[in-house]
DRENZA-334087 format. One record per residue (C-alpha): residue in three letters; y, z, x. Coordinates in pm, whole numbers, padded with zeros to 5 digits, always signed. Each point is the difference from the previous one (the first is absolute). Layout:
<atoms>
ALAYZX ...
</atoms>
This chain:
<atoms>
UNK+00000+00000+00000 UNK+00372-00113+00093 UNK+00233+00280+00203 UNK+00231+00009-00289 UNK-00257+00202-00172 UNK+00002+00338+00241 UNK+00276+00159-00139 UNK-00005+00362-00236 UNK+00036-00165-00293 UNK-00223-00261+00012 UNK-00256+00228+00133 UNK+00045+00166-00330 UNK-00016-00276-00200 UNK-00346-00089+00133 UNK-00106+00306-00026 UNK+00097-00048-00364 UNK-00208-00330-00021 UNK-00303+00186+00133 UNK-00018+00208-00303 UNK+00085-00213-00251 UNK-00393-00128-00021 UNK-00072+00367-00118 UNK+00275+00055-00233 UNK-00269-00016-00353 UNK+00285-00050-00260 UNK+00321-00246-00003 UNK+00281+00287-00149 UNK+00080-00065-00349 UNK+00314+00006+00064 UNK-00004-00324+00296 UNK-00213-00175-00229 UNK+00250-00230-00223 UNK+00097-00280+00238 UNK-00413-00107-00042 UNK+00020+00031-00326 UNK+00072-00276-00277 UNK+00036-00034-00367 UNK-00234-00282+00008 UNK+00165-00236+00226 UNK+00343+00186-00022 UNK+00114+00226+00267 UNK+00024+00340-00197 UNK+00354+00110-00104 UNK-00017+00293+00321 UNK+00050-00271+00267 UNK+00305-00207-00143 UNK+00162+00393-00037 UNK-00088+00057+00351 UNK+00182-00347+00080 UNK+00308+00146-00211 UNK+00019+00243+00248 UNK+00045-00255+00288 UNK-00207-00269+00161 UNK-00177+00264+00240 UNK-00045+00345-00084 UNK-00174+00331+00137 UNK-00370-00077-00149 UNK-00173+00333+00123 UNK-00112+00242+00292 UNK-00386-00083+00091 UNK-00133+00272+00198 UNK+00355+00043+00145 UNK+00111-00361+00074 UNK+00253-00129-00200 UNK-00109-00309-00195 UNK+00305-00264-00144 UNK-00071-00215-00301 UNK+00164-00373+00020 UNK+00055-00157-00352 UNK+00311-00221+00044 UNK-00077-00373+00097 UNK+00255-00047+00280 UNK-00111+00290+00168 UNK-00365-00032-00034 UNK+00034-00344+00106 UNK+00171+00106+00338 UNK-00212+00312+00038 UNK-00283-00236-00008 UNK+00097-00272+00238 UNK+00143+00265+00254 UNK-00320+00080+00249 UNK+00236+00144+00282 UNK+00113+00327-00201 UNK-00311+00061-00157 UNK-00422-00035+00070 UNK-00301-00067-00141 UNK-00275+00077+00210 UNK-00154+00343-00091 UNK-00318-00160+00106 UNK-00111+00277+00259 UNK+00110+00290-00234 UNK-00152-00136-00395 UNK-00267-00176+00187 UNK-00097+00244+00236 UNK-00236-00148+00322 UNK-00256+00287-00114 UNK-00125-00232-00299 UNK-00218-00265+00051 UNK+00154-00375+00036 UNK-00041-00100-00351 UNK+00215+00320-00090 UNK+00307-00053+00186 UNK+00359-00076-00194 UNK+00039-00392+00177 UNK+00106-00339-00170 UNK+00403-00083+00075 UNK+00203+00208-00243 UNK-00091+00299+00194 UNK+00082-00166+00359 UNK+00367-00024+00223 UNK+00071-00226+00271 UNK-00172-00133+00186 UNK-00334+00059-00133 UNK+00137-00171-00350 UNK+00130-00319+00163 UNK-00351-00031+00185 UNK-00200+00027-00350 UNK+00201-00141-00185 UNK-00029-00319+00237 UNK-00331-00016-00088 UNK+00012-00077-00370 UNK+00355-00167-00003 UNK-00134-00346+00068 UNK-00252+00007-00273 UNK+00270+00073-00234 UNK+00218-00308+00054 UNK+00086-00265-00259 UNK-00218-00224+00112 UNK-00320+00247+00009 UNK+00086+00120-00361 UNK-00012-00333-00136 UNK-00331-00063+00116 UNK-00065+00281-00219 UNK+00080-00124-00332 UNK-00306-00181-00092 UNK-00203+00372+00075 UNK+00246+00192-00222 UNK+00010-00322-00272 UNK-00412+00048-00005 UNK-00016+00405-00038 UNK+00330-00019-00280 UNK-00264-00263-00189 UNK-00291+00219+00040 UNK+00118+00316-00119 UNK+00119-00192-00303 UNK-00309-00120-00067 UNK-00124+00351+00000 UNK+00266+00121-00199 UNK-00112-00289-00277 UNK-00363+00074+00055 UNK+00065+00353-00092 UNK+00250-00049-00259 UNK+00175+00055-00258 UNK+00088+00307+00107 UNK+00004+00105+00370 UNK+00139+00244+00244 UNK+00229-00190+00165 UNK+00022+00216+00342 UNK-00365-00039+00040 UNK-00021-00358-00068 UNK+00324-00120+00142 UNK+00207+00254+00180 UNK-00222+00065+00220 UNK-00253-00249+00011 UNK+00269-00277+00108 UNK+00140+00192+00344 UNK-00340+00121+00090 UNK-00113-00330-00027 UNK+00292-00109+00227 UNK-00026+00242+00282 UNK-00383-00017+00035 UNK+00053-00366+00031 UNK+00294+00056+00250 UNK-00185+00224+00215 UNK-00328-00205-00042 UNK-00180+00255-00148 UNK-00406-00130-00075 UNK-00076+00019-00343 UNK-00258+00287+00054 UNK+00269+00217+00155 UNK+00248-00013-00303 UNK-00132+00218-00235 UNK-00068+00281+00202 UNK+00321-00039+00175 UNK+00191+00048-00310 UNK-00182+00281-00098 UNK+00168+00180+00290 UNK+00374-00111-00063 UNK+00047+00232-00310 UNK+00236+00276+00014 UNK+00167-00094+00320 UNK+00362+00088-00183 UNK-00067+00306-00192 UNK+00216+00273+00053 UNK-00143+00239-00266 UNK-00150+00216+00270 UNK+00277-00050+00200 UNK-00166-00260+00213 UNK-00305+00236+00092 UNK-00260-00315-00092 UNK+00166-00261+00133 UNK-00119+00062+00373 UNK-00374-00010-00070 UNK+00083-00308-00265 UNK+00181-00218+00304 UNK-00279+00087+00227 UNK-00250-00182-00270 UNK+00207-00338+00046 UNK+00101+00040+00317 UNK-00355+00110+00172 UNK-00123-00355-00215 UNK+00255-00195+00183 UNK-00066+00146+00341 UNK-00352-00030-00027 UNK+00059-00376-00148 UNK+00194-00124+00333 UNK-00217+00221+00219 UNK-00266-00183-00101 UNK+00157-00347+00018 UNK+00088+00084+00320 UNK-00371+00024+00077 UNK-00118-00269-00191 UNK+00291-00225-00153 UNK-00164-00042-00316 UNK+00276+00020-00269 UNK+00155-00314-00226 UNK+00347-00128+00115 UNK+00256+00279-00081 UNK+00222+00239+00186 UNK-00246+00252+00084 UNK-00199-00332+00218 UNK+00349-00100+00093 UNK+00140+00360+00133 UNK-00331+00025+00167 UNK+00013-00346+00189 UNK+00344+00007+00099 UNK+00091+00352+00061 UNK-00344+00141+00068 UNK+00051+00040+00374 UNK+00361+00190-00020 UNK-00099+00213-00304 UNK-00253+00250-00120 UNK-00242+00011-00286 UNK+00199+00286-00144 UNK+00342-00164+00034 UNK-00142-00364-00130 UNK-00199+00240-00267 UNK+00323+00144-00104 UNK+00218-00284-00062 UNK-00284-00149-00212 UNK-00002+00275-00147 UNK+00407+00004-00045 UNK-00017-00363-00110 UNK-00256+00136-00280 UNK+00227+00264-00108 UNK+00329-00177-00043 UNK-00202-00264-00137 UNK-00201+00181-00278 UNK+00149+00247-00150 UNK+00340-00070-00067 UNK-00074-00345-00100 UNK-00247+00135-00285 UNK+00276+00221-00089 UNK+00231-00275-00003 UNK-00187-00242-00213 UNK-00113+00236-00244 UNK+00322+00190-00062 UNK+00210-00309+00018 UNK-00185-00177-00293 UNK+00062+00340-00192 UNK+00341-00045+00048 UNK-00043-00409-00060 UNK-00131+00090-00329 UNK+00269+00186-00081 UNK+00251-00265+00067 UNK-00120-00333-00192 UNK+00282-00253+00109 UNK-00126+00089+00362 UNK-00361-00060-00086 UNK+00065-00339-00176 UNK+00205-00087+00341 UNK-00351+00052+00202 UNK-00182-00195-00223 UNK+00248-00346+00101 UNK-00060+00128+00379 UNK+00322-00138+00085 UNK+00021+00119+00369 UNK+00327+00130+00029 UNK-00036+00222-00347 UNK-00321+00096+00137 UNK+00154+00129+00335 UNK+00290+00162-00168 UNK-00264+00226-00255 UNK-00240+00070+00257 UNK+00327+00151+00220 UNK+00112+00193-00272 UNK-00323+00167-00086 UNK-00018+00074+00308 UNK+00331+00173+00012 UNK-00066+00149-00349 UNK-00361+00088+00029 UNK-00005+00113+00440 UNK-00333+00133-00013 UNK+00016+00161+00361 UNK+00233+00314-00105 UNK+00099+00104+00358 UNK+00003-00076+00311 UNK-00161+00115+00332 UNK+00174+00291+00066 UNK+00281-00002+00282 UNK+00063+00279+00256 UNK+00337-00005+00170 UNK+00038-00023+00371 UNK+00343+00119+00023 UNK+00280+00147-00259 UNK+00110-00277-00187 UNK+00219-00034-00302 UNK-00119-00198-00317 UNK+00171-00013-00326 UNK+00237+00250+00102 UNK-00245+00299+00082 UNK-00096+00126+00411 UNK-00371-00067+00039 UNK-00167+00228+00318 UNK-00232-00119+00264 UNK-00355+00092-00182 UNK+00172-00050-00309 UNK-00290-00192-00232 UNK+00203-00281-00233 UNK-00229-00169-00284 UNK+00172-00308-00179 UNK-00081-00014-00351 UNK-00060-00434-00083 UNK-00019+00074-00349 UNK+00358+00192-00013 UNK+00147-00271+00244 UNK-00133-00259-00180 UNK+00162+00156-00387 UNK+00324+00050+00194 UNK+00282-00043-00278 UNK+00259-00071+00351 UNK-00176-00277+00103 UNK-00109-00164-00274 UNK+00082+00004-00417 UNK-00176+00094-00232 UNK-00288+00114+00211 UNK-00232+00162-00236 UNK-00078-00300-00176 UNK-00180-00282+00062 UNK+00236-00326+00015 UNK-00145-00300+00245 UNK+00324-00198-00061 UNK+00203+00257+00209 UNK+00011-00142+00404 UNK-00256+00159+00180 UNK+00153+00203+00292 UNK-00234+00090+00207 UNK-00316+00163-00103 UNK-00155+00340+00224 UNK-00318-00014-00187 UNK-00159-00095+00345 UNK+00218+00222+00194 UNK+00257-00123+00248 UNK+00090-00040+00350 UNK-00298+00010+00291 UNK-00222+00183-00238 UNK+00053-00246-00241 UNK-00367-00095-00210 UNK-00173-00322+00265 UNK-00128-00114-00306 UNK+00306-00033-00237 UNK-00052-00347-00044 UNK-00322+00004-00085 UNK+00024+00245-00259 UNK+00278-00239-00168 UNK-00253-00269+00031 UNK-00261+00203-00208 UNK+00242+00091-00237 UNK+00157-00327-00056 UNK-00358-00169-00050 UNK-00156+00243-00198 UNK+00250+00082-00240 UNK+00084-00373-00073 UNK-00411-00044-00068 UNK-00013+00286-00239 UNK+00263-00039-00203 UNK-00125-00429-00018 UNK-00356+00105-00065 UNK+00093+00317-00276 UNK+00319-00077-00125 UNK-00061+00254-00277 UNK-00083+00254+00212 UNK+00046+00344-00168 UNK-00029+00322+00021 UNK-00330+00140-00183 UNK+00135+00374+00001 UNK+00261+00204-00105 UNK+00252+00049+00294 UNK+00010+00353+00009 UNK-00387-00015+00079 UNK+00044-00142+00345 UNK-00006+00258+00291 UNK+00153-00072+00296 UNK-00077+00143+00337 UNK+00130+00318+00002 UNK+00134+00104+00381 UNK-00042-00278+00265 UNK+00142-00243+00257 UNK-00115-00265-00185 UNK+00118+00000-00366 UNK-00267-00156-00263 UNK-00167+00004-00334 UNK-00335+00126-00032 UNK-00101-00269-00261 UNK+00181-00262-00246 UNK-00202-00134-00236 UNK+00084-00332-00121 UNK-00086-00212-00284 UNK-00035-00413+00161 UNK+00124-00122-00303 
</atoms>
């Protein structure tokens, strides 16, 4: 770890992140900016915002945490990796687990060791690479509507859709063999839930990420695997990286691949549903509509409530309050991204306003490698859905659905639909 982490305070602060694993209950009283009123922000966090863009969130085993809810500020807190880190790696991730255990991927990594990953999966990311992948993500948005039909009229849409469709995606990204895939998404459950305070989530990463370690370990041995990242990573990068580092950007590629887009396509065509003029607009495809609902959903909807926390190197001053050296900040996307100073009318859903910029995939050097990607999935799959079921309904009374409850990732547990 750097030199600018020996001081007092930041000595604290880790020894803060050290215990956090073993704290068994998130306070009530932290709680609210996970929370939602179905895909609404709950009325706590626009007060907090009231009270000014950044604000004195709590005291966690005597560190002071901040709480970022105003746009401009998040936006700069994210992008500024000089005044604050990421990499808690050593501390959450202690070296006393085993391999598969260990806090990795890049949101929790600072220069340098983020430019080197992230120079690993940057190329397969390009323009040009995604494009090859449309005809994959055409074929897995036609076959989970064929399932959906086959087990119609009525279906659970997350099961059949929301997930099946990014699953289906990332398997085929990271060239995942068809025997692998079932009981690799039998481990990816739960990765975001925050009920216990995060107490699960260790032994639920090490599921995936032991699977992906063992997968390019034993490509390494034997290359064996069809053509996807995991061969790719393996062949190009094999000699200057690890099985646990190559493991656990497969593994990160899985996670910012998976579960937000589920979330994402399930809770956006709740909202679609709600909003017929939008849903007719999908239905003509017309690519620059398209682009302009799938932005705003993503503004509206932001499944991925906060981001990786941020621990600041020196004092600093953000939205008018002195931030310490230890001091942990958390930016709050949803509350950026309902901002009333930075955008009108923000609680509603309105696709004909300018996009301005979305955070849904973070900003800055930690910003999501996959962003594009994820647009791509959305974009495709929403347009099929609404062409194939253009009377797509709801098949249960709204105040039914549950939604997850306290988590990174916001979601719905189920929404049935009638295909029409």
């Amino acid at each position: 770890m750097s030199s600018s982490w020996r001081g007092t305070a930041f000595k604290l602060a880790l020894n803060t992140a050290r215990r956090i694993p073993y704290v068994r209950r998130v306070p009530a009283g932290i709680r609210f900016p996970l929370q939602r009123d179905g895909v609404d922000p709950v009325a706590r966090l626009a007060a907090t915002r009231e009270r000014g863009d950044v604000v004195r969130f709590a005291g966690l085993l005597g560190t002071r945490v901040w709480l970022v809810t105003g746009y401009d500020v998040a936006r700069a807190v994210l992008a500024d990796s000089g005044a604050y880190a990421n990499d808690v790696r050593d501390i959450i991730g202690r070296q006393d687990r085993a391999p598969a255990e260990r806090i990795g991927g890049l949101g929790m990594t600072d220069q340098p060791d983020h430019g080197r990953l992230r120079g690993v999966l940057t190329p397969y990311f390009t323009r040009r690479r995604l494009a090859d992948l449309q005809t994959d993500i055409d074929r897995v948005v036609a076959a989970a509507l064929d399932d959906m039909e086959a087990h119609g009229p009525e279906v659970d849409l997350v099961e059949r859709f929301g997930f099946h469709v990014p699953f289906g995606v990332i398997c085929d990204l990271l060239g995942m063999p068809d025997v692998d895939r079932q009981a690799f998404r039998a481990r990816g459950a739960a990765r975001f839930d925050l009920r216990d305070a995060g107490a699960g989530i260790f032994d639920t990463a090490a599921g995936t990420r032991e699977f992906l370690i063992d997968l390019v370990a034993a490509e390494r041995r034997e290359p064996h695997l069809p053509e996807g990242l995991v061969k790719r990573m393996v062949a190009d990068h094999g000699a200057d990286f690890d099985d646990v580092e190559l493991g656990g950007l497969a593994d990160g590629v899985f996670l910012g691949g998976y579960e937000t887009s589920a979330s994402m396509l399930s809770l956006g065509t709740w909202v679609l549903l709600q909003h017929p003029a939008s849903w007719k607009e999908l239905q003509r495809g017309e690519p620059a509509e398209v682009d302009r609902i799938v932005e705003e959903l993503l503004r509206f909807v932001c499944p991925v409530q906060m981001a990786f926390p941020r621990i600041a190197r020196h004092e600093v001053t953000i939205g008018g309050q002195v931030v310490q050296p230890g001091d942990i900040v958390l930016v709050s996307l949803t509350g950026a991204e309902r901002d009333p100073a930075h955008r009108v009318d923000p609680e509603h859903f309105d696709p004909t306003t300018p996009a301005t910029g979305t955070l849904a995939f973070g900003h800055g050097m930690h910003r999501c490698v996959g962003a594009e990607l994820a647009r791509m999935e959305l974009r495709t799959a929403l347009v099929a859905l609404a062409q194939r079921f253009p009377d797509l309904s709801l098949a249960c009374d709204p105040a039914d659905l549950t939604f997850t409850e306290l988590a990174i990732v916001h979601g719905v547990e189920r929404l049935p639909v009638r295909l029409g």
